[in-house]
PAPA-956027 format. One line per 10 residues: number of its first residue (from 1); their letters; for each residue x, y, z of N, C-alpha, C. Coordinates in Angstrom, 3 decimals. Layout:
BEGIN
NUM = A = X,Y,Z,X,Y,Z,X,Y,Z  ...
//
This chain:
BEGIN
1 = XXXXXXXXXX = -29.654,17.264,7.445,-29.894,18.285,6.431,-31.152,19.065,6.826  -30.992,20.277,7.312,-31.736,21.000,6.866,-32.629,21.489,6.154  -32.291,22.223,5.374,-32.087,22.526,3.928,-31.595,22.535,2.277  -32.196,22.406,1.347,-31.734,21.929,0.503,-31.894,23.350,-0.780  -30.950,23.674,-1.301,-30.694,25.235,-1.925,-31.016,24.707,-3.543  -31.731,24.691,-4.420,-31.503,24.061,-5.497,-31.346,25.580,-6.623  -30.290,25.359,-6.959,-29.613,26.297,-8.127,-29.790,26.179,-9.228  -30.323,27.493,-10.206,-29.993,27.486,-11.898,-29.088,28.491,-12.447  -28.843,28.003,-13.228,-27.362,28.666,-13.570,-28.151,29.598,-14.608  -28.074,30.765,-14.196,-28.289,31.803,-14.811,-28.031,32.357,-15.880
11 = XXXXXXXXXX = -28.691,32.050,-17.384,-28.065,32.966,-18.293,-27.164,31.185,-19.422  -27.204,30.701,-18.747,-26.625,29.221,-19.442,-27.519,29.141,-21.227  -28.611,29.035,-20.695,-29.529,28.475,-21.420,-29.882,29.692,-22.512  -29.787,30.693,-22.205,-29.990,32.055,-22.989,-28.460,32.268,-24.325  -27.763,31.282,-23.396,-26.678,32.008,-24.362,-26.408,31.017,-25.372  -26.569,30.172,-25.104,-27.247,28.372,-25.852,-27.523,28.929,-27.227  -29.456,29.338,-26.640,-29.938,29.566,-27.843,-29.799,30.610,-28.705  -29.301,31.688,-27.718,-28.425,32.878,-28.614,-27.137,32.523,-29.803  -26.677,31.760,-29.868,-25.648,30.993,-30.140,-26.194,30.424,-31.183  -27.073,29.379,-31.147,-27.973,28.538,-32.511,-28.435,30.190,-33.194
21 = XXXXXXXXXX = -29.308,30.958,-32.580,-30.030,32.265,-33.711,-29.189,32.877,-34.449  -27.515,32.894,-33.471,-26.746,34.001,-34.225,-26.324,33.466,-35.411  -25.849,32.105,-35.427,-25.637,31.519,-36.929,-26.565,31.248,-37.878  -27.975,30.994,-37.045,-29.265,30.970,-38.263,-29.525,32.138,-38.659  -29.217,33.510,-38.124,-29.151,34.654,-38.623,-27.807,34.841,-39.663  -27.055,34.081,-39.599,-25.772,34.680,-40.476,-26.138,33.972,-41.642  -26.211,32.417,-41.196,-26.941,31.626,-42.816,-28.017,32.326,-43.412  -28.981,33.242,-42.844,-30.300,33.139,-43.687,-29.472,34.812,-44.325  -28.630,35.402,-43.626,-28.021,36.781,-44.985,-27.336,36.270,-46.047  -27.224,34.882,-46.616,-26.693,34.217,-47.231,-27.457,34.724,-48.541
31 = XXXXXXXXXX = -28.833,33.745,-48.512,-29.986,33.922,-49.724,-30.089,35.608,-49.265  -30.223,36.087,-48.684,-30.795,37.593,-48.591,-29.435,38.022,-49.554  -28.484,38.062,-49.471,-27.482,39.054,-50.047,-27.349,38.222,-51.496  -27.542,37.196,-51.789,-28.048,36.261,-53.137,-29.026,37.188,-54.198  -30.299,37.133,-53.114,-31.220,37.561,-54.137,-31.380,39.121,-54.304  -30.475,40.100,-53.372,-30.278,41.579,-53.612,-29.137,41.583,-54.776  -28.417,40.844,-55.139,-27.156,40.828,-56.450,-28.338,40.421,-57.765  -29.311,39.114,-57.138,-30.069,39.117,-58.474,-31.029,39.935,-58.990  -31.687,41.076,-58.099,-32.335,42.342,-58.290,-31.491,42.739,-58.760  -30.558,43.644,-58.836,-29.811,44.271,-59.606,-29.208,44.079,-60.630
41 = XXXXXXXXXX = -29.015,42.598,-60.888,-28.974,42.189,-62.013,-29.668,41.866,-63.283  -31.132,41.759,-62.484,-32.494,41.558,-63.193,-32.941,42.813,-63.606  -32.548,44.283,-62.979,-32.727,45.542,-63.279,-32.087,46.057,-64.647  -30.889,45.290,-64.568,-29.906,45.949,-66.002,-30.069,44.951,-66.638  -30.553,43.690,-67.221,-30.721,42.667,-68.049,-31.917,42.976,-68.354  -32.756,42.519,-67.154,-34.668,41.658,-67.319,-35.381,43.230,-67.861  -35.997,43.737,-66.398,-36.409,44.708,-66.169,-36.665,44.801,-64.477  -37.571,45.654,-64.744,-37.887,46.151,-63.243,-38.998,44.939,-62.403  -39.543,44.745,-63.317,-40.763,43.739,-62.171,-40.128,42.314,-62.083  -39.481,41.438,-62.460,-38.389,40.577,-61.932,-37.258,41.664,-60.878
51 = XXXXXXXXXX = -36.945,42.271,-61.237,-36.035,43.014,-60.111,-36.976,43.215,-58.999  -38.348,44.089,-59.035,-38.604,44.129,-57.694,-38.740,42.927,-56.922  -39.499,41.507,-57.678,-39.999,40.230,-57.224,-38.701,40.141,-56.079  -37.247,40.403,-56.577,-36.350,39.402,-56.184,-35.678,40.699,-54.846  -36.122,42.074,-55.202,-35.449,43.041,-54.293,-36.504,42.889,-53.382  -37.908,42.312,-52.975,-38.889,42.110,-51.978,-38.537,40.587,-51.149  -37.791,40.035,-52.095,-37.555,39.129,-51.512,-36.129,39.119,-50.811  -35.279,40.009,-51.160,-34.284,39.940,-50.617,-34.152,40.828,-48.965  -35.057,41.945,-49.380,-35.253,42.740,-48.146,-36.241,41.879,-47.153  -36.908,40.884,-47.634,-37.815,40.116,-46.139,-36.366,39.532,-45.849
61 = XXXXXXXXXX = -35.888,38.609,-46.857,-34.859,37.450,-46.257,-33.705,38.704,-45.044  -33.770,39.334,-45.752,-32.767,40.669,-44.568,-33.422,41.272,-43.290  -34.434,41.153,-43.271,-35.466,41.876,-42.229,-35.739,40.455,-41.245  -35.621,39.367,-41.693,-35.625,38.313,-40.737,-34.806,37.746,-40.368  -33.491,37.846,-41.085,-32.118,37.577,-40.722,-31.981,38.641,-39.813  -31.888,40.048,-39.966,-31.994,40.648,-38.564,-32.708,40.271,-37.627  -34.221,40.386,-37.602,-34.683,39.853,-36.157,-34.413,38.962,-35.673  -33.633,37.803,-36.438,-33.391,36.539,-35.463,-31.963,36.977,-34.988  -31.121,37.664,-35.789,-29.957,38.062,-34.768,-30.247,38.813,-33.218  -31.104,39.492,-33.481,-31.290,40.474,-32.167,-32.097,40.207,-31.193
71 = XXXXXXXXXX = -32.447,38.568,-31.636,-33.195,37.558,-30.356,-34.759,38.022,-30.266  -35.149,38.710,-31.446,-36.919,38.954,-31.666,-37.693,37.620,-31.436  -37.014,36.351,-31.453,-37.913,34.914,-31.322,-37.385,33.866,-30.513  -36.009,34.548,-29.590,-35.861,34.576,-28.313,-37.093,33.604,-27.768  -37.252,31.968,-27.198,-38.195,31.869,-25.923,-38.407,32.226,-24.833  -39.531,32.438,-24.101,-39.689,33.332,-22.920,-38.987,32.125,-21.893  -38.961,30.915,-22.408,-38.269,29.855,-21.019,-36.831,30.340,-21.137  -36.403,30.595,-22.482,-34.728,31.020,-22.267,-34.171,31.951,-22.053  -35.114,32.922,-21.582,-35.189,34.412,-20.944,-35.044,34.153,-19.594  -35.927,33.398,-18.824,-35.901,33.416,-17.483,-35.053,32.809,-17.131
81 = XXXXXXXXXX = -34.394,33.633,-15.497,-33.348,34.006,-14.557,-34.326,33.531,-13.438  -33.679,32.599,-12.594,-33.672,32.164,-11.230,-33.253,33.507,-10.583  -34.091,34.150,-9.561,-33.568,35.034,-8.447,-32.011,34.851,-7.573  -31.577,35.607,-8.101,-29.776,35.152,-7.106,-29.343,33.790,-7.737  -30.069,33.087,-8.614,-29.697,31.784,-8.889,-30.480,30.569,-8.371  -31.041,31.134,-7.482,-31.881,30.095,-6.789,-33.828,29.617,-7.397  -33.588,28.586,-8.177,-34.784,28.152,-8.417,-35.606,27.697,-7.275  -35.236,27.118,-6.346,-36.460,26.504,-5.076,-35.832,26.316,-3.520  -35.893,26.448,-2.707,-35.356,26.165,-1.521,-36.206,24.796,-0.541  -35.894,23.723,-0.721,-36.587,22.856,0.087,-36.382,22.555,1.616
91 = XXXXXXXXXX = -37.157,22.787,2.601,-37.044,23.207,3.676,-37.584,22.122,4.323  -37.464,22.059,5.927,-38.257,21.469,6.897,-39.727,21.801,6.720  -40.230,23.075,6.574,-41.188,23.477,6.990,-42.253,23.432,5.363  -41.468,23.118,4.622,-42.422,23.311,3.012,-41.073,23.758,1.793  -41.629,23.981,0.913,-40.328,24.545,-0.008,-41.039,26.343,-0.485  -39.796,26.741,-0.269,-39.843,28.870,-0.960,-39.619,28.153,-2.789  -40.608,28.831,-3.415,-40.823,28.644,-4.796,-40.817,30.097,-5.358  -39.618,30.880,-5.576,-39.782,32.115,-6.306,-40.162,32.204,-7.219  -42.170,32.918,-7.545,-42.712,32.915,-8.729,-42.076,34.989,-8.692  -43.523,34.979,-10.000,-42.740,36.198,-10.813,-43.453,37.330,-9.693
101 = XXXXXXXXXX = -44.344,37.488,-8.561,-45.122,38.342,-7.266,-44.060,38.259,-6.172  -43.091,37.389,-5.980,-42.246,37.384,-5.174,-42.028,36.027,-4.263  -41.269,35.541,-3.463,-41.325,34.155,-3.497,-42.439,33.605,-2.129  -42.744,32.164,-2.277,-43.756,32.159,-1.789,-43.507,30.707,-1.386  -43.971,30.427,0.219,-44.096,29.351,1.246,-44.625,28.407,0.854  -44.242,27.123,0.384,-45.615,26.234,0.347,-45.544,24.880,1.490  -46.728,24.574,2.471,-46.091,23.711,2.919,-45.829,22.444,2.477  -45.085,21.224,2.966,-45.403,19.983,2.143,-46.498,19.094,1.501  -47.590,19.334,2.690,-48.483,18.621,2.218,-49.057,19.222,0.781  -49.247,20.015,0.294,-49.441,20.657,-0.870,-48.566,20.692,-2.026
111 = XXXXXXXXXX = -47.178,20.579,-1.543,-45.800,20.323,-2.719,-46.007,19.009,-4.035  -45.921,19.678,-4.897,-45.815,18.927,-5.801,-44.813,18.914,-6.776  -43.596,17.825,-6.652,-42.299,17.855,-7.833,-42.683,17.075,-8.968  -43.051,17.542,-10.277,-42.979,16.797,-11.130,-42.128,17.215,-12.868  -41.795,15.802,-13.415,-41.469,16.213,-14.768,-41.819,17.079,-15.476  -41.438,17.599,-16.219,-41.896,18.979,-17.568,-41.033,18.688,-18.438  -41.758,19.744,-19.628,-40.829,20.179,-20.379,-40.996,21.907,-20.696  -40.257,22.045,-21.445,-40.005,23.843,-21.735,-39.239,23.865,-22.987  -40.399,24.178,-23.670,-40.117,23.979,-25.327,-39.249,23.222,-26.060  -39.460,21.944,-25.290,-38.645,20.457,-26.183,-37.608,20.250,-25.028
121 = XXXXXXXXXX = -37.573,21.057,-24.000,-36.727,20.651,-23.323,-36.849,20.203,-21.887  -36.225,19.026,-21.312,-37.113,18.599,-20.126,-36.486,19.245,-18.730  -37.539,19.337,-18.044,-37.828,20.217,-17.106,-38.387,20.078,-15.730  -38.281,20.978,-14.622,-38.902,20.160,-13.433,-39.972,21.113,-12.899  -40.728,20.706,-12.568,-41.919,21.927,-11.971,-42.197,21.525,-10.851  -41.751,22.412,-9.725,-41.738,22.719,-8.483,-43.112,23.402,-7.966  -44.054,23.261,-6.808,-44.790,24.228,-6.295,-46.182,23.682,-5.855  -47.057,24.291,-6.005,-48.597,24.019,-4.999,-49.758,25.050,-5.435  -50.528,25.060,-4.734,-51.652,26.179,-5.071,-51.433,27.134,-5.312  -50.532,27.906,-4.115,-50.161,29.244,-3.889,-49.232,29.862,-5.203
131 = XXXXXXXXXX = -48.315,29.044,-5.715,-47.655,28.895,-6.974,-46.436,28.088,-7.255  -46.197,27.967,-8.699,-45.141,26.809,-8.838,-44.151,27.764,-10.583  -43.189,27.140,-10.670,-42.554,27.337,-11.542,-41.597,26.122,-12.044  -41.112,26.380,-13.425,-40.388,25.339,-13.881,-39.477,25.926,-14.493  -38.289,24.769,-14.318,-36.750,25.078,-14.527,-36.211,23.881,-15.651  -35.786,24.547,-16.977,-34.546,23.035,-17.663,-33.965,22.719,-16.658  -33.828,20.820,-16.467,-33.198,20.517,-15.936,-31.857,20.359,-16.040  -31.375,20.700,-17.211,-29.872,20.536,-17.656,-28.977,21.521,-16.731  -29.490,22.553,-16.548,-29.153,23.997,-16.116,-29.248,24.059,-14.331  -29.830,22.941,-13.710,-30.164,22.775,-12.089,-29.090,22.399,-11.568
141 = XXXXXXXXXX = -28.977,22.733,-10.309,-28.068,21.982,-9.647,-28.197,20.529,-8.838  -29.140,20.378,-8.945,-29.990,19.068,-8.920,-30.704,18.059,-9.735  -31.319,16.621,-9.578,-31.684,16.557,-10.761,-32.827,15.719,-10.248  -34.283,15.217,-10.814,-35.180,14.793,-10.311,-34.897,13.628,-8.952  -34.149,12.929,-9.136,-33.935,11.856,-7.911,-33.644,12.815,-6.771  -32.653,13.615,-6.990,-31.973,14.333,-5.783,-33.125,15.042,-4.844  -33.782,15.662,-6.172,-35.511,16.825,-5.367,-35.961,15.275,-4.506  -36.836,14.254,-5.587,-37.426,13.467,-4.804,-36.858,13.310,-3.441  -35.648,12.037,-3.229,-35.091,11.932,-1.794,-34.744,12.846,-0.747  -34.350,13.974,-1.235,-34.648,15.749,-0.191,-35.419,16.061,0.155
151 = XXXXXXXXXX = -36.771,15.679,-0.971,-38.010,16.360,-0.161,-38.941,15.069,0.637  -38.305,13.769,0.204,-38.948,12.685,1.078,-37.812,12.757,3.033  -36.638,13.251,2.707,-35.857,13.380,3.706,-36.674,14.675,4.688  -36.689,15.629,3.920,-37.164,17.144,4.350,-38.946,16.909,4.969  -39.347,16.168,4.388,-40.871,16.394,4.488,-41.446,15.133,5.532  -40.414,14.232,6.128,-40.579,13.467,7.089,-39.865,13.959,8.509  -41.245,14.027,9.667,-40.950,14.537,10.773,-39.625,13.441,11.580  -38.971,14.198,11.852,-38.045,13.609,12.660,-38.233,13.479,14.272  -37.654,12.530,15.179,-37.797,12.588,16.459,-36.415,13.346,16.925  -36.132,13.927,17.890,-35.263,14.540,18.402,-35.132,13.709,19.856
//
C-alpha cells in the first residue's frame, strides 16, 4: 500500500440535520398558528392588550419556526464539505490534510490522529503544526483503527 485515500461523504451529515430542523420547524408553527387564532380571538372577546400579548407571541413563535426551517442554526461542522470528498490522504511521505488555505503536507513525524468530537458527535482530527482538521466519523470511509494501522503501515520505512 501506498497510499491510503480517506473519504467523507459529502453533504450526508447536512441533510441529517436538515431533516431534524425541518420538522422542529413544522412542530414549533404548531403553538405559533395556536396563539395567532387566540389573538384574534382575544381581540373580539377580551380586548386588545391580551390580543397583542398573544399576537407578539405568535409572530416570535413564527419568526423562529421560520429561521429554523431555512437552516439559520444550521452547525458550521454540518456545513462542511471534504474537497472532492476527500478528508485526508495518508501517504509514504506524511499525510495531505485539506484545511480551509488549501491542502497542506505534513510529514509523519509531526502527524497526529486523534479522537474528537463535533458538536456531540464523535470525530477524528487529523494533522500537525502546519494544520489539521476534523471529520464525524460516521460519515468517513474509514474508522479510527483503520487511520491508526495505515499510518503505522505508511509511516514505517520499508526495505526494498
Amino acid at each position: 500500500m501506498n497510499e491510503l485515500v480517506v473519504g467523507y461523504r459529502n453533504g450526508e451529515l447536512l441533510r441529517r440535520v436538515r431533516r431534524k430542523e425541518m420538522l422542529l420547524g413544522a412542530i414549533q408553527l404548531i403553538p405559533a398558528l395556536l396563539f395567532g387564532g387566540l389573538a384574534i380571538l382575544q381581540l373580539v372577546t377580551v380586548g386588545w392588550a391580551i390580543a397583542l400579548l398573544f399576537g407578539v407571541l405568535a409572530v416570535f413563535l413564527l419568526g423562529y419556526a421560520v429561521l429554523i426551517m431555512v437552516g439559520a442554526f444550521t452547525p458550521a461542522y454540518a456545513k462542511a464539505e471534504a474537497p472532492n470528498g476527500v478528508a485526508w490522504v495518508l501517504r509514504r511521505d506524511g499525510v495531505i490534510v485539506n484545511t480551509a488555505s488549501g491542502p497542506v503536507q505534513i510529514p509523519w513525524a509531526q502527524v497526529s490522529i486523534t479522537p474528537t468530537t463535533l458538536g456531540r458527535l464523535p470525530a477524528i482530527t487529523v494533522g500537525g503544526p502546519a494544520g489539521r482538521t476534523s471529520w464525524v466519523t460516521q460519515y468517513l470511509t474509514h474508522n479510527l483503527p483503520q487511520l491508526d494501522a495505515a499510518a503505522r503501515a505508511l509511516s514505517t520505512p520499508t526495505l526494498r
